[in-house]
N, C-alpha and C positions, 0 to 999 in steps of 0.2 A: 379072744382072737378076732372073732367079728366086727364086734366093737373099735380093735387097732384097725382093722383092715379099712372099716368104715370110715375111721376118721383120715386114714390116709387115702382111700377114695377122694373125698371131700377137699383135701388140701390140694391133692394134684388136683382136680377140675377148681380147685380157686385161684392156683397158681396159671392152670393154662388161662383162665378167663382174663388175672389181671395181665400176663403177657399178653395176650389178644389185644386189651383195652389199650396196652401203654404202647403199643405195634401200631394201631391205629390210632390214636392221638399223635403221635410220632410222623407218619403215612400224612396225615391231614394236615399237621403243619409245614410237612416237608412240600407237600401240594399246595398250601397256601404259597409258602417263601416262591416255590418255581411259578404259581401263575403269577403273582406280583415281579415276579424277573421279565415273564415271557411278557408283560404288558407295558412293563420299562421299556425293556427293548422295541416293542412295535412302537411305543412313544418316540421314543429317540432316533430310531428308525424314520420315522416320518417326521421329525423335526427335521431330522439332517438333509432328505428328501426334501424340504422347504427351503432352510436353507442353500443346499445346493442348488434348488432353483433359480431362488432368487439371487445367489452371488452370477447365475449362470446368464440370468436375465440382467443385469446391472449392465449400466454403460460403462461403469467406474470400474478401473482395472483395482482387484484386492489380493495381494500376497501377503505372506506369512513366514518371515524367516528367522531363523536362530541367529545368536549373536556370534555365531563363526561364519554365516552368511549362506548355511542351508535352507533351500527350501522346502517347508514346512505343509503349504497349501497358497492354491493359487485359481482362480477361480476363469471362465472363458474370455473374459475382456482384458484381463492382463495376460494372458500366452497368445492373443492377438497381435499384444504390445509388441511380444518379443518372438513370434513368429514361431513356437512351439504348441505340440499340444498339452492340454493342462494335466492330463492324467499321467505324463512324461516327466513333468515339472518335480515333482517330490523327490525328496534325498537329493536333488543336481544343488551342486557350485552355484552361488550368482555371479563364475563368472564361464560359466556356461552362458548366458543369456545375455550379453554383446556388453559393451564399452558401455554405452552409457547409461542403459537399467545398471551396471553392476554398480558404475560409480554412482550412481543416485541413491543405492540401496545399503551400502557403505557409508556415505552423509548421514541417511535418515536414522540408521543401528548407531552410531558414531552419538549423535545429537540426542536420540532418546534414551538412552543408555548414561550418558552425562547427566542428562536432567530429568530422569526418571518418570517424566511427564508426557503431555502430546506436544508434537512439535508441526507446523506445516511449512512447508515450501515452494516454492513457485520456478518449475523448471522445463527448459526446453531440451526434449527425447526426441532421438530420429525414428519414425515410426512409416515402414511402408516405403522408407527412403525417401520420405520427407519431416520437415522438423515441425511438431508438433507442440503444443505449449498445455503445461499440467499445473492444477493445482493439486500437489498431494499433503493429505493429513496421516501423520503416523502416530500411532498409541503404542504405549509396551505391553506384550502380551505374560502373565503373570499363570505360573506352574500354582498348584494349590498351597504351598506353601508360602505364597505371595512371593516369592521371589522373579525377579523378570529374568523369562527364556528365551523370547522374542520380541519381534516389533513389525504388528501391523501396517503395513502401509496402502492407501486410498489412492489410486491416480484418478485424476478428474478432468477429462479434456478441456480444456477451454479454449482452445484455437478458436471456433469459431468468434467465441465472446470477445477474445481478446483483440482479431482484427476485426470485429465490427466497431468495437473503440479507440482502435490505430485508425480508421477511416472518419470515423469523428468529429478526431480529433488533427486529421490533416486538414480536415472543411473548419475547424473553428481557427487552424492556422491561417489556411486561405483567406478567410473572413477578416483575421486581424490585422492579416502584412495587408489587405485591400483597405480596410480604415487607416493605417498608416499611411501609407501613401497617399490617401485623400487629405491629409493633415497636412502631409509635407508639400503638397501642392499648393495649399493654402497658405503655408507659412515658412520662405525657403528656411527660415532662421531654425526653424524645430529639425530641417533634417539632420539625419541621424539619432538623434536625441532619445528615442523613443527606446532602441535598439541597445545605446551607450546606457540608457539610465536602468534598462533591462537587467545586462552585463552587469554591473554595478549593483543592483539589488538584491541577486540570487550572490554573489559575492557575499556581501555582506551578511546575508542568512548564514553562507558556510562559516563565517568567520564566529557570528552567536551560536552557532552548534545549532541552528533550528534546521534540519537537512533532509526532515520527510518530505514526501514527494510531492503531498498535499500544498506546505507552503510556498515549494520551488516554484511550482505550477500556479500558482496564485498571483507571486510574486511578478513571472516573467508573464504572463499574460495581461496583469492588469499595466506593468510598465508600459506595456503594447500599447493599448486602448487610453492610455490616461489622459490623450492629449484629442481626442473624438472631440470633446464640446467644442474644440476650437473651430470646429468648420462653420458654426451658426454665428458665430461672430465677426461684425464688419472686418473687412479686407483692413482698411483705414486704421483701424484700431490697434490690432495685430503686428501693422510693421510702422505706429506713430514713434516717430524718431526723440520728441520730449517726454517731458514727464507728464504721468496720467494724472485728467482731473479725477476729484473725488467721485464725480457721478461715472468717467468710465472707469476708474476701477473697479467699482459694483457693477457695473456690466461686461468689464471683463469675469468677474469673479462666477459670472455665470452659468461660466463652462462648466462646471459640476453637474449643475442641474439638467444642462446639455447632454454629457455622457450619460449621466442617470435614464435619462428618457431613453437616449437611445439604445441604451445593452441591458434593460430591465427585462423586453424580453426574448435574452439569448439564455438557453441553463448552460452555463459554463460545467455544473457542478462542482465550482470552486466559489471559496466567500469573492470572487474579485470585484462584483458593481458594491462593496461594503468596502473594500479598499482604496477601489479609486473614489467615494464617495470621500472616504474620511481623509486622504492625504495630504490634505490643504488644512485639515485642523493643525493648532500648536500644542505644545506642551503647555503654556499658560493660558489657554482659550483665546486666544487671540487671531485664531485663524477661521477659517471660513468652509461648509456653507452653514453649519450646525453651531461653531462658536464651544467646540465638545475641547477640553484638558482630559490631564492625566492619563490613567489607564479607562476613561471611555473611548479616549482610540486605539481601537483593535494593531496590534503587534505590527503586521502586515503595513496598515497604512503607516507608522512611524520610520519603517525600513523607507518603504517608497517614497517619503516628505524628505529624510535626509539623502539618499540618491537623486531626487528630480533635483533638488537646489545646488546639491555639488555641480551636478552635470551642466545646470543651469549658469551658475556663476563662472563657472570657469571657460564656458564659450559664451559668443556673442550676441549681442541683442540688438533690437532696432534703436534703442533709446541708450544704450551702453556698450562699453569695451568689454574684454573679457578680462575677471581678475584671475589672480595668481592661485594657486595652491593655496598659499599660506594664508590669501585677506580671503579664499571662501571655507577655511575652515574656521578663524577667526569671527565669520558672522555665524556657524552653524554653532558654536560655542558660547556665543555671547550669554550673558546672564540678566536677567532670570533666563530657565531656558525655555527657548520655543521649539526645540528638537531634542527628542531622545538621548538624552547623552550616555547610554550604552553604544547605540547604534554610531553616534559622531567618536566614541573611541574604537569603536571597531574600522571604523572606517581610515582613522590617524595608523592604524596597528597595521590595515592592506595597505594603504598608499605608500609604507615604510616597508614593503618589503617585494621583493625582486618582482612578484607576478603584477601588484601595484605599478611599479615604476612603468610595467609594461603597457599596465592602461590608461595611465596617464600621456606615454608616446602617442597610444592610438587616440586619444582626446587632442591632441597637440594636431596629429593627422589631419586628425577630422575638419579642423580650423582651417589649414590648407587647403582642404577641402573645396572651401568655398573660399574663397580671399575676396569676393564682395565684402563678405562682413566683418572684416576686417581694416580700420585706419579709418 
């Protein structure tokens, strides 16, 4: 009996020990798991503490909304935007948040939602009850299953930016209608010309599908300017009623190198002193001041070579009549060619059709214009 009692002594204190041991192994990883929680949390804690600061400090307005167009998070520069405050903003409508955040925020869900990607945009919001100008970049915002729930979007004021390059770019306007003018004083035969062959160019880009803003802007500024070397050259020269000797043609041909000097250095921020440089090259090298064929003349100056000569032929000169339509597309055609003939059928495919005929009237005008130079 001693002996059983003993041994059941023994069992119970080995049973209470290993409950004890397995109570606290159990205890100590339960305090492991919670201090590794509690230290998540103060991590994340103070990430979001950062983050919120820094959404709170940004100039860039940043919201956050579902693709039924709830908002989700929206940080102090954007409920500036929209004249709320930001901790108001969550679960509200975006169409709570006026006309034109809602419709802006509607395009960018719409657009990123389609192509799954980031998209940006360039829009003008009424802010403060004035119109402001944004660039905003929107990304989709992805639930962990990678599925897209939302779509961040960035507004990024650029007002300022934007009219310090509306102002610019009215002083490099000023700048060039003032070289015109000094042209056409020199040469009443070029008036209008500059303006018509302008007209005519950016035409002709719409018509090759080439319709970025970069080549428009190229296009009509360098038509502008293309006619500057002519003020360095003799009066005499300019409006000689025969035909030019071999030595002034080479000094007419000058004028390149005339514009050159002069607008080498303006930053346009556009290729145009590479335009009007090259415009006088031909398609067979046969033009001037480089003697440059094929595709080493840049795009740009081939549009401008075939507008300056149409514009050209078909009004008046000192030493010539004006021809027809038909005998200045016949020289722009001739073969081998010395002009683009994409550009010379683009040009057959405007002048045949209604907005064509129109510019051809105001060419006919322009002849009127001046009736010196005409008979």
């Amino acid at each position: 009996k001693n002996v059983i009692l003993g041994a059941g002594l023994v069992l119970a204190l080995t049973g209470i020990m290993l409950s004890a041991l397995w109570w606290w192994l159990v205890g100590r990883r339960e305090r492991a798991v919670a201090d590794q929680l509690r230290r998540l949390y103060l991590m994340v804690n103070q990430q979001k503490q950062i983050m919120d600061g820094v959404n709170s400090a940004l100039s860039a307005g940043v919201v956050l909304n579902d693709l039924n167009g709830t908002i989700f998070y929206a940080n102090q520069s954007f409920a500036h935007m929209v004249g709320m405050e930001a901790n108001s903003m969550r679960g509200r409508p975006y169409t709570d948040l006026g006309t034109d955040i809602a419709r802006s925020l509607v395009t960018h869900t719409l657009a990123v939602h389609q192509t799954g990607d980031l998209s940006s945009f360039t829009e003008t919001l009424t802010v403060d009850g004035k119109p402001r100008y944004f660039f905003t970049s929107c990304t989709p915002f992805r639930d962990e299953a990678g599925r897209m729930s939302g779509v961040v979007s960035v507004y990024s004021d650029v007002t300022d930016l934007a009219t310090a390059q509306q102002k610019a770019q009215q002083m490099v306007n000023q700048t060039v209608n003032a070289y015109v003018r000094a042209v056409e004083a020199v040469d009443s035969y070029l008036c209008g010309h500059s303006s018509l062959m302008a007209q005519l160019a950016v035409t002709l880009a719409y018509v090759l599908d080439k319709t970025d803003a970069t080549t428009l802007a190229t296009l009509r500024t360098a038509a502008n300017l293309s006619q500057i070397g002519m003020i360095q050259l003799p009066r005499e020269l300019l409006t000689k009623s025969g035909a030019l000797t071999p030595e002034e043609r080479t000094q007419l041909q000058k004028h390149v190198e005339y514009a050159r000097r002069a607008l080498e250095g303006i930053d346009f921020g556009l290729p145009v002193l590479e335009a009007i440089s090259q415009m006088y090259e031909r398609e067979d090298g046969s033009g001037y001041p480089a003697g440059l064929s094929g595709d080493a003349i840049c795009e740009n100056a081939r549009i401008l070579a075939v507008a300056n000569t149409f514009c050209a032929l078909v009004r008046s000169r000192s030493y010539r009549q004006a021809l027809s339509v038909e005998q200045a597309l016949e020289i722009l055609s001739e073969q081998p060619p010395q002009y683009d003939m994409h550009v010379v059928a683009a040009l057959r495919k405007f002048l045949a059709s209604e907005q064509g005929a129109a510019f051809l009237a105001q060419l006919e005008n322009s002849r009127h214009d001046n009736p010196e130079h005409e008979g």
